[in-house]
C-alpha positions in Angstrom: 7.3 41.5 70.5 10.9 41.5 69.0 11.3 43.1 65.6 14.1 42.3 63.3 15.6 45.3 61.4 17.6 45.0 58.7 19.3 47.8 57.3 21.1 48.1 54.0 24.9 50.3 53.0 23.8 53.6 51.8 25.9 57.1 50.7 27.1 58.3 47.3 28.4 56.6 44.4 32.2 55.3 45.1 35.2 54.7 42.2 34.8 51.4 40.0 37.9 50.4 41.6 35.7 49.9 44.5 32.3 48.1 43.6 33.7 44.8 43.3 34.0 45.3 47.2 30.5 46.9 47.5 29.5 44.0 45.4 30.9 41.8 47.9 29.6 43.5 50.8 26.1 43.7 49.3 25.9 40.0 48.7 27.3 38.8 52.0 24.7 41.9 53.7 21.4 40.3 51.6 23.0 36.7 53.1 22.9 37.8 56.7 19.8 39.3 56.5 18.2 36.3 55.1 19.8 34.8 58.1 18.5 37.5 60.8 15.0 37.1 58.7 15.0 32.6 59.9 15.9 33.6 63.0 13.2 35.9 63.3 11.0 33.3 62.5 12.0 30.1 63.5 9.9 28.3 66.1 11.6 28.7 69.5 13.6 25.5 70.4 12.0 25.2 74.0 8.8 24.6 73.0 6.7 22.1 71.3 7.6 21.1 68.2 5.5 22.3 65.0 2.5 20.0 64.1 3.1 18.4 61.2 -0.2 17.3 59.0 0.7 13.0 58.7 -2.9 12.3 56.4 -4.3 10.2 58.9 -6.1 13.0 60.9 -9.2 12.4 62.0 -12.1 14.9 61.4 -13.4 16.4 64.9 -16.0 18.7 64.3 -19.1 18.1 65.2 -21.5 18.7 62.8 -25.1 19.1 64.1 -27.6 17.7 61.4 -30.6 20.3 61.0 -33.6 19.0 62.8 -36.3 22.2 62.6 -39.1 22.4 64.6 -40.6 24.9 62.8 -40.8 22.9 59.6 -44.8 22.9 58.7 -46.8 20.1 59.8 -44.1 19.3 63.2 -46.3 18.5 66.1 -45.3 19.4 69.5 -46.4 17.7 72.2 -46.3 19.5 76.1 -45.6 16.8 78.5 -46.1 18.9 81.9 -48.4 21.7 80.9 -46.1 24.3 81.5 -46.7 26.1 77.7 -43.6 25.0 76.5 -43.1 21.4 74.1 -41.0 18.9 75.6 -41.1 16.7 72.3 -41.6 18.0 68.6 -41.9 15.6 65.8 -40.6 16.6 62.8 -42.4 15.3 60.0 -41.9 15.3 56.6 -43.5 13.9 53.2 -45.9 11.7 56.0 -43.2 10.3 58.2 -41.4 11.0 60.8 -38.0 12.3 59.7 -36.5 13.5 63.4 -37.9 14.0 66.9 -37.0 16.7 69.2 -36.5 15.6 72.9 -36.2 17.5 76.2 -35.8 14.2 78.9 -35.8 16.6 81.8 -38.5 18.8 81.2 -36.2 21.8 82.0 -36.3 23.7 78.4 -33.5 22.5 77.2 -32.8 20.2 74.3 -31.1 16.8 75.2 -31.3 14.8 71.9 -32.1 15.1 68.3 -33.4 11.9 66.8 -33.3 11.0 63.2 -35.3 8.1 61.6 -34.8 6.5 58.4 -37.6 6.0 55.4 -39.0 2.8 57.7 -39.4 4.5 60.8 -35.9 3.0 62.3 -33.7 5.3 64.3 -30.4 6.2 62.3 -28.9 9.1 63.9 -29.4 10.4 67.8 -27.4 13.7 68.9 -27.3 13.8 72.7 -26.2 16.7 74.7 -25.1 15.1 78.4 -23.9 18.6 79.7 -27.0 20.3 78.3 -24.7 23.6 77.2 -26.8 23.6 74.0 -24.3 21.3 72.1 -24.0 17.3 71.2 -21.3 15.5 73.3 -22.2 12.4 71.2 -23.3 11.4 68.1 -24.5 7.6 67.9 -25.1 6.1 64.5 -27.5 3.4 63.6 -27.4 0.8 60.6 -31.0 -1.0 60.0 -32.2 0.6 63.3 -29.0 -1.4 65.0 -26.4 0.6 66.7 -22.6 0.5 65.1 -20.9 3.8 66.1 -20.9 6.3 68.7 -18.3 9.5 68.2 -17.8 10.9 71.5 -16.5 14.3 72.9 -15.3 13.7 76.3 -13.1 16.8 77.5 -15.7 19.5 76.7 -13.2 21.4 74.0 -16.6 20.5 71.5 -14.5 18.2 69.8 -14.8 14.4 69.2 -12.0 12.7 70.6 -13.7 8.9 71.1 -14.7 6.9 68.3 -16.9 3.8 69.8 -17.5 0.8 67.5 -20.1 -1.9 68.0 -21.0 -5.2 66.9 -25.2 -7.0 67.5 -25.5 -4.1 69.9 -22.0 -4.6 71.8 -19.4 -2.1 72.3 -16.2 -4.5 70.7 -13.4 -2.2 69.7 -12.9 2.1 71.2 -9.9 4.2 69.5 -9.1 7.4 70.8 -7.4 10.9 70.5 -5.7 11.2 74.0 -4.1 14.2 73.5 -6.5 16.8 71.3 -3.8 16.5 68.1 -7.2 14.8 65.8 -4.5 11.4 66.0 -5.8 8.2 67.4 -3.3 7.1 69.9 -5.1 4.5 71.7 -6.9 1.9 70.7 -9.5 -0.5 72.8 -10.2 -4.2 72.7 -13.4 -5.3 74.8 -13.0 -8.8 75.0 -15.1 -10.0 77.8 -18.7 -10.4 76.2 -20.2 -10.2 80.0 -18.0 -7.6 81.5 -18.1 -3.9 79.5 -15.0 -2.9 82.0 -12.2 -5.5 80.5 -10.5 -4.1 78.3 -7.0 -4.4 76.5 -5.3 -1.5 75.7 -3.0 -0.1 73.3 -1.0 3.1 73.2 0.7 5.1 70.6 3.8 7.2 72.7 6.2 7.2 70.1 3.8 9.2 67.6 4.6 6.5 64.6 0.4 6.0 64.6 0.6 2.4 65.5 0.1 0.2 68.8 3.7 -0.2 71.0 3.9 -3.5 71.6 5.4 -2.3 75.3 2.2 0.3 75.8 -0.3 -2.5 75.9 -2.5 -2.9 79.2 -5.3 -5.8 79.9 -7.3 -4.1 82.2 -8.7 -6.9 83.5 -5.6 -9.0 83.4 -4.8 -9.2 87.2 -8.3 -10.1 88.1 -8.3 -12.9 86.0 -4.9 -14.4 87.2 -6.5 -14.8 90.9 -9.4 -15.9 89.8 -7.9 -18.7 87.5 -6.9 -22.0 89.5 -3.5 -23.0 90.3 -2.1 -25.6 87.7 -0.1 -27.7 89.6 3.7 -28.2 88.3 4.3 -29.9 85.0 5.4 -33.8 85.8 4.2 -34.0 89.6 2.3 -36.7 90.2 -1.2 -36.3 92.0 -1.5 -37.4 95.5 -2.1 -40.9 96.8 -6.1 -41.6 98.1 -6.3 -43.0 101.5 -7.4 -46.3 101.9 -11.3 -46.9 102.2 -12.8 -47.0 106.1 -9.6 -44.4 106.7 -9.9 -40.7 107.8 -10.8 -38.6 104.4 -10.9 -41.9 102.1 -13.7 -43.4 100.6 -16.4 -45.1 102.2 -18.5 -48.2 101.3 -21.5 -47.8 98.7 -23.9 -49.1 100.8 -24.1 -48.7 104.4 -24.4 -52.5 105.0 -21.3 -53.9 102.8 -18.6 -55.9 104.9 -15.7 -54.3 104.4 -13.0 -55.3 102.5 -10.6 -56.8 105.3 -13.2 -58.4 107.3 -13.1 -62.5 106.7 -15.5 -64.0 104.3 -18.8 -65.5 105.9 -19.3 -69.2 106.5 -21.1 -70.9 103.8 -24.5 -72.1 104.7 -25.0 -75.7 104.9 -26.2 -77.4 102.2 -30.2 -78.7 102.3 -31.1 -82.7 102.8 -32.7 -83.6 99.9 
């Protein structure tokens, strides 16, 4: 660690002829100091520049709503008999108000979930790593899922915000790069494919969409699959003539055809 010194004119008390000068000196020695003193603490050119708060940070933290199992009247319930619960219900004032969930049966909590005053589910915490902490936090409206905040680099913060619409993941934005700035932002627009996707990135840190950072995930795949439109103007190709190789053939099996000769009409009756 570099320190900065900065030391000051000292010695005994000189002739007034001279303290203009030591005026003079002592300004310009106060000016270079405050100098020596930015140096000192200026960032260092080569590396990244300072973060500078915008407003439009997103809050990461993930905050862990208190489910207790201990909270009088919670029943546990032991799935395999081994002595420990696998499920607690937490109830208060007669309901329900969370549930406690090991899935695996391996003493470990996978999910808190929280239920509303009619019994629908409004909050689930789920732990996919199981290292004791949520990696997701989905959030229910009338018992009908709208958002999911997601942490998907284990740092324990959220860094995916998932939005959905009649149970259907529609629109995704996303801090890329762990600065709490959404710099890319998802549009599912294939109802009966969850992959397609177009995407939009943020590289010039302005906080919107670049038009020239946008990628349709799904865009090639649709291109082959979508029929060739033949060129604008070009007539369509001639149909061969009935009876010929590839052209159409008679309705009926027994019709003449059209260039054979017309039958002899039948002679008339005597009367």
């Amino acid at each position: 660690m570099n320190s900065c010194l900065i030391s000051g004119p000292a010695g005994p008390a000189r002739p007034a002829a001279h303290r203009i000068a030591r005026r003079a000196a002592s300004t310009l020695a106060l000016a270079l100091a405050a100098l020596v003193a930015s140096a000192c603490t200026s960032a260092d050119p080569s590396g990244p520049p300072p973060v500078v708060p915008t407003g439009s940070e997103r809050d990461t933290e993930i905050k862990h709503e208190p489910c207790d199992a201990n909270t009088a009247g919670s029943m546990p319930v032991d799935v395999n008999g081994d002595g420990r619960p696998d499920i607690v219900h937490v109830m208060k004032a007669g309901r329900e108000a969370c549930r406690i969930v090991d899935l695996n049966l391996d003493g470990a909590i996978d999910a808190f979930v929280y239920y509303d005053s009619m019994g629908r589910e409004r909050r689930r915490e789920s732990d996919f790593d199981r290292d004791g902490r949520p990696d997701e936090i989905a959030q229910f409206r009338e018992g009908m899922l709208f958002l999911k905040e997601r942490e998907t680099n284990y740092d324990d913060k959220i860094d995916t915000w998932d939005y959905y619409e009649g149970g259907r993941l529609v629109r995704r934005e996303r801090d890329a790069d762990g600065d709490a700035l959404v710099d890319q932002w998802w549009t599912f627009n294939d109802p009966t494919d969850p992959k397609c996707a177009v995407v939009a990135s943020d590289r010039n840190v302005d906080g919107k969409p670049d038009p020239e950072n946008v990628v349709d995930l799904c865009g090639d795949a649709r291109a082959k699959a979508r029929p060739a439109t033949p060129p604008a103007g070009s007539a369509p190709a001639p149909m061969p003539p009935p009876g010929a190789p590839g052209g159409m053939t008679a309705p009926f099996p027994n019709a003449p055809s059209p260039n054979a000769p017309s039958p002899t009409a039948p002679p008339a009756s005597p009367r």
